[in-house]
C-alpha positions as CSV (number, residue, x, y, z in Angstrom):
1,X,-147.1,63.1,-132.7
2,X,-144.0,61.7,-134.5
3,X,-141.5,60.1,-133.3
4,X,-137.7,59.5,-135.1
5,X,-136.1,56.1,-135.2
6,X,-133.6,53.7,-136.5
7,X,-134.2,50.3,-138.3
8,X,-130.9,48.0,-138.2
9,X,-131.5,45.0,-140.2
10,X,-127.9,44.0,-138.9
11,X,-127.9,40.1,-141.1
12,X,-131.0,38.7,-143.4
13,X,-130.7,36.2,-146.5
14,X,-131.2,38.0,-149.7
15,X,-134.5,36.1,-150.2
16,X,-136.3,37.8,-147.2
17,X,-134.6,41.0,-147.7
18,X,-137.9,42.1,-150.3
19,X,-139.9,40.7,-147.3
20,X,-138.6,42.8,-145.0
21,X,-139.0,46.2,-146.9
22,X,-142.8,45.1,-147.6
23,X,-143.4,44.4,-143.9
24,X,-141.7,48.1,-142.7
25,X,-143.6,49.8,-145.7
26,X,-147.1,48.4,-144.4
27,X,-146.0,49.5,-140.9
28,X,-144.6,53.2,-142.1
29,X,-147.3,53.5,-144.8
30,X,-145.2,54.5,-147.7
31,X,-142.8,52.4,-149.8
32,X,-139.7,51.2,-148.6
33,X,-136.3,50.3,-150.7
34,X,-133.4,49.7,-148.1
35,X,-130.1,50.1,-149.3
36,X,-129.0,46.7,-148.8
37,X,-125.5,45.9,-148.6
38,X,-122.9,42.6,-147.7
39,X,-122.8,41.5,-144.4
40,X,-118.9,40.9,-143.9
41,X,-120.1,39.5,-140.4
42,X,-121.7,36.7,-142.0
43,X,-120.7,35.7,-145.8
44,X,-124.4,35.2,-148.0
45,X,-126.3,37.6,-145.7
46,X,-127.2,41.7,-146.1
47,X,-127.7,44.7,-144.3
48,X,-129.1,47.7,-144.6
49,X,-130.2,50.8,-142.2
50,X,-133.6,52.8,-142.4
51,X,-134.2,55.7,-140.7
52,X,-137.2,56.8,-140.2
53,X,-140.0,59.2,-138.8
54,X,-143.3,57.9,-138.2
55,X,-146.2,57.9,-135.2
56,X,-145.2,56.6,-131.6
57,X,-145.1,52.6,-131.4
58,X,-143.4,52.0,-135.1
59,X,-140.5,50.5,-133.9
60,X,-142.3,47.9,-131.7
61,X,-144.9,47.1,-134.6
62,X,-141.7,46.7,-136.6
63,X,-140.2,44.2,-134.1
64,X,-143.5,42.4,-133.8
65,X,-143.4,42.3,-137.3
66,X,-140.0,40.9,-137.8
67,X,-139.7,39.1,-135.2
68,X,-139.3,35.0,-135.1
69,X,-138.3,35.3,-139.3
70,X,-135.4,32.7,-139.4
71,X,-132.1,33.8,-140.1
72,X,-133.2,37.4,-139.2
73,X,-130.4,39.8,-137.0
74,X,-132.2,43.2,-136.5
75,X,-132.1,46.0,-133.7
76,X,-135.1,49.2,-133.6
77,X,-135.1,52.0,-132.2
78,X,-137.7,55.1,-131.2
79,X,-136.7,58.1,-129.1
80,X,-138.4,59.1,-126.5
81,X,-141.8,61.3,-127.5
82,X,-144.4,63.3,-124.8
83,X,-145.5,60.0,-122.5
84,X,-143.5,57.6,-124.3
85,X,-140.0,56.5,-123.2
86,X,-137.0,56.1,-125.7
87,X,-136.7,52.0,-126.5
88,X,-134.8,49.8,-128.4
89,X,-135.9,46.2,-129.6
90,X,-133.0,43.5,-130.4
91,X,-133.9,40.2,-132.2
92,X,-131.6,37.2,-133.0
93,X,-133.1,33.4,-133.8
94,X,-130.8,32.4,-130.8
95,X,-132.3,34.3,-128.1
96,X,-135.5,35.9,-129.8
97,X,-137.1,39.4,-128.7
98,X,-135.0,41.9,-126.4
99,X,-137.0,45.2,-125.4
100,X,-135.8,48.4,-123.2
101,X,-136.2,51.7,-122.3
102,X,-133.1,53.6,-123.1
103,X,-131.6,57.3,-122.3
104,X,-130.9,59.8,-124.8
105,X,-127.5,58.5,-124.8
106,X,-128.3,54.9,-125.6
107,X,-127.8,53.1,-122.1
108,X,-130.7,50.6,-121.2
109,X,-132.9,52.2,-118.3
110,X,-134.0,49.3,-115.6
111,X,-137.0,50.2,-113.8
112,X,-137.0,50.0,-109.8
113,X,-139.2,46.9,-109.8
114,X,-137.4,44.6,-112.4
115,X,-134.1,45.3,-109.9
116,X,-135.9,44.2,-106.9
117,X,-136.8,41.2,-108.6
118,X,-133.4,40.4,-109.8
119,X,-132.3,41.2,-106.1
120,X,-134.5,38.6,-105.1
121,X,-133.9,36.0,-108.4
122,X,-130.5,36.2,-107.3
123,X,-130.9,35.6,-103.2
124,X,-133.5,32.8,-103.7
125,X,-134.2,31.0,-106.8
126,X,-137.3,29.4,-107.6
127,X,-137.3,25.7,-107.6
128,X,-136.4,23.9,-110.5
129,X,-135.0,27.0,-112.0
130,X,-131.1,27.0,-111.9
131,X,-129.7,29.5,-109.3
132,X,-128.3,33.0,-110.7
133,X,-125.8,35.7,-109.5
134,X,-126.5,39.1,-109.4
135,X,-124.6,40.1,-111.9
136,X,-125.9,37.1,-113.9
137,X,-129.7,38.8,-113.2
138,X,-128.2,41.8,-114.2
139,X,-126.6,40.8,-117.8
140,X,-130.5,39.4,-118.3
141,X,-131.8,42.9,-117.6
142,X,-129.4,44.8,-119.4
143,X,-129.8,42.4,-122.6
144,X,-126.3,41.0,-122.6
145,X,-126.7,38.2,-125.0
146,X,-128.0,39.9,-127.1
147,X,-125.4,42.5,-127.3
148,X,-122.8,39.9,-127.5
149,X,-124.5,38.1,-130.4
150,X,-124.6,41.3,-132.3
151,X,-122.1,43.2,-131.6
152,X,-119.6,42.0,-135.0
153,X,-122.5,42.4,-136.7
154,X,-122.8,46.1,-135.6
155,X,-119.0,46.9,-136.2
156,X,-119.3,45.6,-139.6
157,X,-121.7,48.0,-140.5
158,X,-119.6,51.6,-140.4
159,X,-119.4,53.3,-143.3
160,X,-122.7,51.9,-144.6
161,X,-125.2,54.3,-146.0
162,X,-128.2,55.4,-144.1
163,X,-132.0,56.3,-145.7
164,X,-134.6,58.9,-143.9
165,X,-137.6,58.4,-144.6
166,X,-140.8,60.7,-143.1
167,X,-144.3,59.2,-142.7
168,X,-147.5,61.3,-144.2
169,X,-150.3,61.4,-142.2
């Protein structure tokens, strides 16, 4: 089964940049050349998008791949195939790996038991762990930080050119 999906490689230094493409074309199994552009988000850095169609799970072996590289911004996605949810992964050296399920429109899913336990983060902390809000639980879930941290990143981005790329096998 194949699944579509979207690599954002949203900031890298142009010295991992052939890193990068090597890493995604092990993963996909066929040579990758991103289209790598400035990054007017962060002077000295590049960008580029993939997207690609490849077997169910590529966009968290991508992440697993990429992440904890230094200096790395990147967000993946995979819609949703038969038994597998739609996800996206978001990586930044400040706050490392986010993962979620997502809808067809984009909006992160949180599962019934990951709200109870915010519900109960929030109404009784655990000792020597600072007390949170709700809504403080809920930015957490939802992967605020990580939105905030990329968000110029992805609004520098329009306008830049986008590659398909299908998977054999």
């Amino acid at each position: 089964m194949s699944v579509r999906g979207v690599l954002h490689v949203h900031s890298a230094p142009s010295a991992l940049c052939p890193h990068i493409e090597w890493a995604v074309a092990g993963i996909i199994g066929m040579p990758v050349d991103l289209p790598w552009v400035a990054q007017p988000a962060a002077p000295g850095t590049l960008r580029a998008e993939l997207s690609w169609t490849a077997r169910a799970g590529t966009a968290a072996a991508v992440t697993s791949a990429l992440a904890g590289w230094n200096r790395l911004r990147f967000e993946v996605t995979e819609e949703a195939s038969p038994g597998c949810d739609a996800v996206r992964y978001s990586y930044t050296p400040a706050h490392g790996t986010f993962s979620c399920v997502t809808s067809a429109t984009g909006d992160v899913l949180i599962p019934e038991d990951r709200l109870r336990a915010a519900m109960t983060l929030a109404a009784c902390p655990a000792p020597g762990r600072p007390s949170g809000t709700l809504e403080t639980e809920l930015a957490r879930l939802m992967g605020q930080a990580w939105d905030d941290e990329l968000e110029p990143f992805r609004c520098a981005a329009e306008g830049a050119p986008v590659r398909w790329l299908h998977a054999t096998g």
